[in-house]
MIVO-213096 format. One record per residue (C-alpha): residue in one letter; x, y, z. Coordinates in steps of 0.05 Angstrom, whole numbers, padded with zeros to 5 digits, always signed. Layout:
<nodes>
aXYZ ...
</nodes>
This chain:
<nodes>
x-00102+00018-00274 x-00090-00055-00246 x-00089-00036-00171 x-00082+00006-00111 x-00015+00036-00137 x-00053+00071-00194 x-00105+00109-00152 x-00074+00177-00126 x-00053+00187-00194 x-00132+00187-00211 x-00138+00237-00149 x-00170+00189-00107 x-00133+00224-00049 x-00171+00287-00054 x-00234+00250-00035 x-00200+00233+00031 x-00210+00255+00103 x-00167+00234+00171 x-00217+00188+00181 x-00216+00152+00110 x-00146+00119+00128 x-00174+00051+00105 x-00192+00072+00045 x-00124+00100+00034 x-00084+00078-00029 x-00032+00053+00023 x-00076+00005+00059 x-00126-00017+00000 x-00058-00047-00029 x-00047-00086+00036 x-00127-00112+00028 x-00109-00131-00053 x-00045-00180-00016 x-00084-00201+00049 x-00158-00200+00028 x-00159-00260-00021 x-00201-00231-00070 x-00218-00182-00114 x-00218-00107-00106 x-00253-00052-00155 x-00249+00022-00152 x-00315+00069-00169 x-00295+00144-00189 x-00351+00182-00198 x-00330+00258-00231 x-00352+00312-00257 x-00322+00371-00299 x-00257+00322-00304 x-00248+00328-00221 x-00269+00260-00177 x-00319+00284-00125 x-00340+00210-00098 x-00302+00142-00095 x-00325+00067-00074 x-00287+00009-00058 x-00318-00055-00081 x-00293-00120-00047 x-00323-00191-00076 x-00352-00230-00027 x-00353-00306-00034 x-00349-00365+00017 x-00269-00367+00005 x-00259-00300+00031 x-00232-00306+00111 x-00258-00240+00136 x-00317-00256+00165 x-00333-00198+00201 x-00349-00157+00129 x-00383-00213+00096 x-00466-00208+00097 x-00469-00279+00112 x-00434-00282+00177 x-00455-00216+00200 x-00528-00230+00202 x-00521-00298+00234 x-00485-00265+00292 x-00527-00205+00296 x-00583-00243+00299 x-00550-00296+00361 x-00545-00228+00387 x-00620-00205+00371 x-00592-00146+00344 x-00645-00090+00310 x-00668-00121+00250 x-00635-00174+00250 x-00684-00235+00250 x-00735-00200+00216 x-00687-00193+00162 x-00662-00258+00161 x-00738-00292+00148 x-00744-00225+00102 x-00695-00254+00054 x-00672-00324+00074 x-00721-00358+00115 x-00709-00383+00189 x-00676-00442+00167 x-00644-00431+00110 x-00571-00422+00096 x-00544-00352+00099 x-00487-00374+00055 x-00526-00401+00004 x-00575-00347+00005 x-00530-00281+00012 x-00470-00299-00021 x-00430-00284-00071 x-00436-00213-00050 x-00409-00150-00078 x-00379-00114-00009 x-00377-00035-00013 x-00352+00017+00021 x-00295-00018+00046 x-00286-00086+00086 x-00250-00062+00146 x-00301-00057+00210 x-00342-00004+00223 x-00359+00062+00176 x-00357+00030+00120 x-00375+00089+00070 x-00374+00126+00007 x-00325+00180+00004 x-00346+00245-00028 x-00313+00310-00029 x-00365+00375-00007 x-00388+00386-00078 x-00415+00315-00086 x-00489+00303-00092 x-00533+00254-00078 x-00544+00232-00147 x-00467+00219-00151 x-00479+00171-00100 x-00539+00133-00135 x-00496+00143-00200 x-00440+00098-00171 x-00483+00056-00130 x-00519+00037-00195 x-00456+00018-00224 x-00439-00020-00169 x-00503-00060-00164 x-00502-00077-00242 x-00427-00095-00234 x-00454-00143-00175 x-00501-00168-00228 x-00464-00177-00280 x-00413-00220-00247 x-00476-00261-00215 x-00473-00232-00137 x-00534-00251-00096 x-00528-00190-00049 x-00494-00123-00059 x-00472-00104+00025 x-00450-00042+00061 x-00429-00086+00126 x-00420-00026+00175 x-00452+00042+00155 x-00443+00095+00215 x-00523+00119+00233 x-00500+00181+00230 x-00479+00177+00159 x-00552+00204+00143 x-00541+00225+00069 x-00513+00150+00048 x-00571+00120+00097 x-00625+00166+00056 x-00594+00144-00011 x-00589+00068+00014 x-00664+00073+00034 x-00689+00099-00032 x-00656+00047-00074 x-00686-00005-00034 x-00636-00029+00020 x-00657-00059+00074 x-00611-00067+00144 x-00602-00093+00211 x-00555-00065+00259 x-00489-00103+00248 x-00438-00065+00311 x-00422-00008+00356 x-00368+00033+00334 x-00319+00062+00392 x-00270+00128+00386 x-00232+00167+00438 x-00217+00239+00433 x-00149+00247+00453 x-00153+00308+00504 x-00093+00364+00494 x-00062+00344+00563 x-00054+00273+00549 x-00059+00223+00598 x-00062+00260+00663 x-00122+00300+00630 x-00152+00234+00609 x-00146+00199+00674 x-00173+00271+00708 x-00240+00267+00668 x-00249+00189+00704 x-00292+00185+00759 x-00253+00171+00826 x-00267+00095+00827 x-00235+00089+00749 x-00175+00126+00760 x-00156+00086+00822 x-00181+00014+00785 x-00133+00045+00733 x-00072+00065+00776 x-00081-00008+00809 x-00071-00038+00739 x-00006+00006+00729 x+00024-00013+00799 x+00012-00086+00786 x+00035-00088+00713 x+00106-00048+00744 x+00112-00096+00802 x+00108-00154+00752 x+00169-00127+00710 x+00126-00107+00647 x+00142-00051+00609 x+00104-00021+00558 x+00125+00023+00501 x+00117+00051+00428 x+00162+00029+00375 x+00154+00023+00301 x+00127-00035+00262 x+00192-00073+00227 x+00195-00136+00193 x+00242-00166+00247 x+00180-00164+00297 x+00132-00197+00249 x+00148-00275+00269 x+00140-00263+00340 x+00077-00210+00332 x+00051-00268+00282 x+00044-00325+00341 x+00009-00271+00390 x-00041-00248+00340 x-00055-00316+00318 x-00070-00331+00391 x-00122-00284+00390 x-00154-00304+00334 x-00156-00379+00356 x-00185-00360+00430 x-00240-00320+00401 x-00263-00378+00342 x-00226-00335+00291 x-00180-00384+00230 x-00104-00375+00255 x-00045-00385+00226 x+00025-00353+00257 x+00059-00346+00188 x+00001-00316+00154 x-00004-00266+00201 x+00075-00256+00204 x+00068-00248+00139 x+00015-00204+00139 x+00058-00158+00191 x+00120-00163+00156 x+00077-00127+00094 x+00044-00068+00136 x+00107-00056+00153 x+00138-00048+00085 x+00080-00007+00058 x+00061+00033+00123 x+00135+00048+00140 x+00137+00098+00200 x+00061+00097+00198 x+00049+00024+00232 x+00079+00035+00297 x+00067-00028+00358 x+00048-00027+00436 x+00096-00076+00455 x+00094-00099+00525 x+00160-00142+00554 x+00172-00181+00610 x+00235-00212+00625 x+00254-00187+00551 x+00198-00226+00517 x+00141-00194+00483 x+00080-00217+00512 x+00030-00173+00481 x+00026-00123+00434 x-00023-00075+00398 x-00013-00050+00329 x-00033+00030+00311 x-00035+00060+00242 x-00028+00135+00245 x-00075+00170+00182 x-00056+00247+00171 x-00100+00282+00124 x-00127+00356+00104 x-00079+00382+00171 x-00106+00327+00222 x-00075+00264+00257 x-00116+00207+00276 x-00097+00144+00308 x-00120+00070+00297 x-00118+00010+00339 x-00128-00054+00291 x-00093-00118+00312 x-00068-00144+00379 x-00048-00209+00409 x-00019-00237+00472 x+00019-00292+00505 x-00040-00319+00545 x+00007-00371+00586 x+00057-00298+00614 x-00005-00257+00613 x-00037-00290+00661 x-00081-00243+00703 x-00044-00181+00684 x-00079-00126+00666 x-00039-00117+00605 x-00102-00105+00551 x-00114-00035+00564 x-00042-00014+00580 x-00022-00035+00508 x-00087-00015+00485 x-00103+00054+00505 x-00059+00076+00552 x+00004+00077+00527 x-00022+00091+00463 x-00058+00149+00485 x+00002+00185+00514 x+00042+00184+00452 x-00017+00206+00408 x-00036+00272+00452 x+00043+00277+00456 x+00037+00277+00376 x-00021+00321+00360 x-00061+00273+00351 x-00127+00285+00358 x-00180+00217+00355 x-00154+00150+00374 x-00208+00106+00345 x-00216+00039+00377 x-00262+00003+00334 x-00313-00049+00345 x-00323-00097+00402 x-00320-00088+00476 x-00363-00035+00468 x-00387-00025+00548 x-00311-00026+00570 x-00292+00020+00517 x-00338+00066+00541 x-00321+00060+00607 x-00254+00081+00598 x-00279+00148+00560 x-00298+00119+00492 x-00359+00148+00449 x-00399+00099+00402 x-00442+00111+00340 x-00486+00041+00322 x-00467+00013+00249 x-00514-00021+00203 x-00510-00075+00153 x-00549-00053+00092 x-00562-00110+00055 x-00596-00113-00027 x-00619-00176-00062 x-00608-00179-00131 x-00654-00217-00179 x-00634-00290-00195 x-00582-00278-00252 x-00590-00339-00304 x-00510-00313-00317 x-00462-00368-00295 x-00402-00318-00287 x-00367-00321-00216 x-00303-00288-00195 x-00252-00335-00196 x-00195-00307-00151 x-00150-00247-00167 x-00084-00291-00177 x-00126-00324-00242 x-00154-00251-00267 x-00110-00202-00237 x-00119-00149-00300 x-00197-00151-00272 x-00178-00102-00217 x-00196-00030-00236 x-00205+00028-00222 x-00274+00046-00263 x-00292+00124-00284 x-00364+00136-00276 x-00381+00203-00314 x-00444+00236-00332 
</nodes>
């Protein structure tokens, strides 16, 4: 199989939860478009049925995602003396030497999105399936000349991967905090009933202001027609927080959730005066009975925003009343933010970069990029 497309037909969707949507066949072919590099898919089976799966993502200083790549991640956990973090860095690098140099290219697993980045497994998995794909992985890392095989953001309480990680010689630092709201069965007025009395008036105050300003706020799905003017918000985003931006790229991007996602990518689209201002986009995962919600990109017009408290009306608010009013059940929120996320209800699990070095390869293969070896992606059986 070349991609994506192929991988429910190799029952890669039985290995799924509500939880897994970024590891869905759906959004792994948005990653092959968006991701500017290659993608490989581990099945590990047994008696003929797949009981574990890993997405491997390479990892090179062209890549833009910066958040996933082992490079940038432990330079900003450790400007943000996170656990591990320097001790790690003069562990493999050196206080002064460069990350890049040192970590990369890298062989990316579990996924690149951020936060629980995993293995999936189904219940009869064991935990030598997961050292049998994780030794495929690391000797596809080295055979293509990686420096580092990285799980940027394993979930602590992922124990059995953690255990398996540890005995093969990973070593981590803590990379983020991962946020999640359980959506409660009576919606909003239950949500905003669990607050303490100062939040729910700070919260009613935002409302009031955001009415009196003319802004109105509402669910609608994700089309292509949206995309250009979605595209300059999110790229305003990016640019205010350091992040590369470019308006037609993410347009672009848009325009192709939309296609793929259909009536799955749904937006928080604020207006004012008939102008979108802000926006926040949701991807809605339903697997094994459940629904689950997730926030992933946002943007704004910072010049109409002004001091409006528009962020968590797109955000969560909103959003949260149409989930409970859909049977939803989790609205995950991600990483950043993390102590006004939880103010607003939010629980948080830490995530942890595990990080392995690979011996010096004397190989000169690299990974050129997947336009000029498209037939590379695969989706690779690993069988007793």
């Amino acid at each position: 199989m070349a991609d994506a497309a192929g991988l429910p037909a190799a029952g890669w969707n039985d290995l799924l939860s509500a939880e897994d949507f970024f590891q869905t066949p759906r959004w792994l072919a948005v990653q092959e478009r968006n991701g500017g590099t290659t993608l490989d898919f581990l099945i590990r089976r047994r008696a003929g049925r797949p009981v574990a799966g890993l997405v491997a993502a390479w990892a090179d200083e062209r890549v833009p995602w910066l958040l996933a790549r082992p490079d940038t991640l432990l330079a900003n956990a450790c400007d943000e003396d996170l656990t591990g973090a320097r001790r790690l860095r003069k562990t493999l690098a050196g206080e002064e030497a460069d990350l890049a140099s040192t970590l990369l290219p890298s062989l990316v697993l579990g996924g690149r999105h951020l936060g629980r980045t995993r293995m999936l497994t189904t219940p009869s998995a064991t935990r030598q399936d997961l050292h049998t794909l994780l030794e495929h992985a690391e000797g596809l890392a080295t055979q293509r000349g990686a420096a580092t095989v990285c799980f940027p953001h394993v979930d602590v309480r992922d124990t059995w991967l953690i255990d398996v990680l540890e005995e093969r010689g990973y070593d981590w630092h803590t990379s983020e905090h991962y946020c999640w709201l359980p959506i409660p069965p009576g919606g909003f007025d239950e949500y905003l009933a669990d607050m303490t009395q100062h939040r729910r008036r700070r919260v009613r105050l935002e409302r009031r202001a955001l009415a009196a300003a003319g802004v109105e706020v509402r669910l609608e799905p994700l089309t292509t027609a949206l995309a250009p003017r979605l595209g300059q918000l999110d790229a305003n985003l990016l640019a205010k927080y350091g992040n590369p931006a470019d308006p037609e790229h993410s347009a672009g991007l848009l325009a192709w959730i939309a296609e793929v996602m259909g009536d799955d990518a749904m937006v928080s689209l604020a207006r004012m005066d008939g102008e979108i201002i802000g926006f926040g986009l949701v991807l809605r995962s339903t697997a094994r009975g459940e629904q689950q919600w997730f926030g992933h990109r946002a943007g704004f017009d910072y010049a109409a925003k002004g001091k409006l408290p528009l962020y968590y009306e797109v955000l969560y608010y909103r959003v949260l009343e149409a989930a409970a009013e859909q049977g939803a059940t989790v609205l995950h929120a991600g990483v950043g933010s993390t102590a006004a996320k939880l103010a607003r209800g939010c629980l948080s699990s830490e995530q942890r970069s595990y990080l392995l070095p690979l011996p010096h390869s004397t190989s000169t293969l690299t990974v050129p990029s997947p336009r000029a070896h498209a037939e590379s992606r695969s989706t690779r059986e690993v069988t007793p």
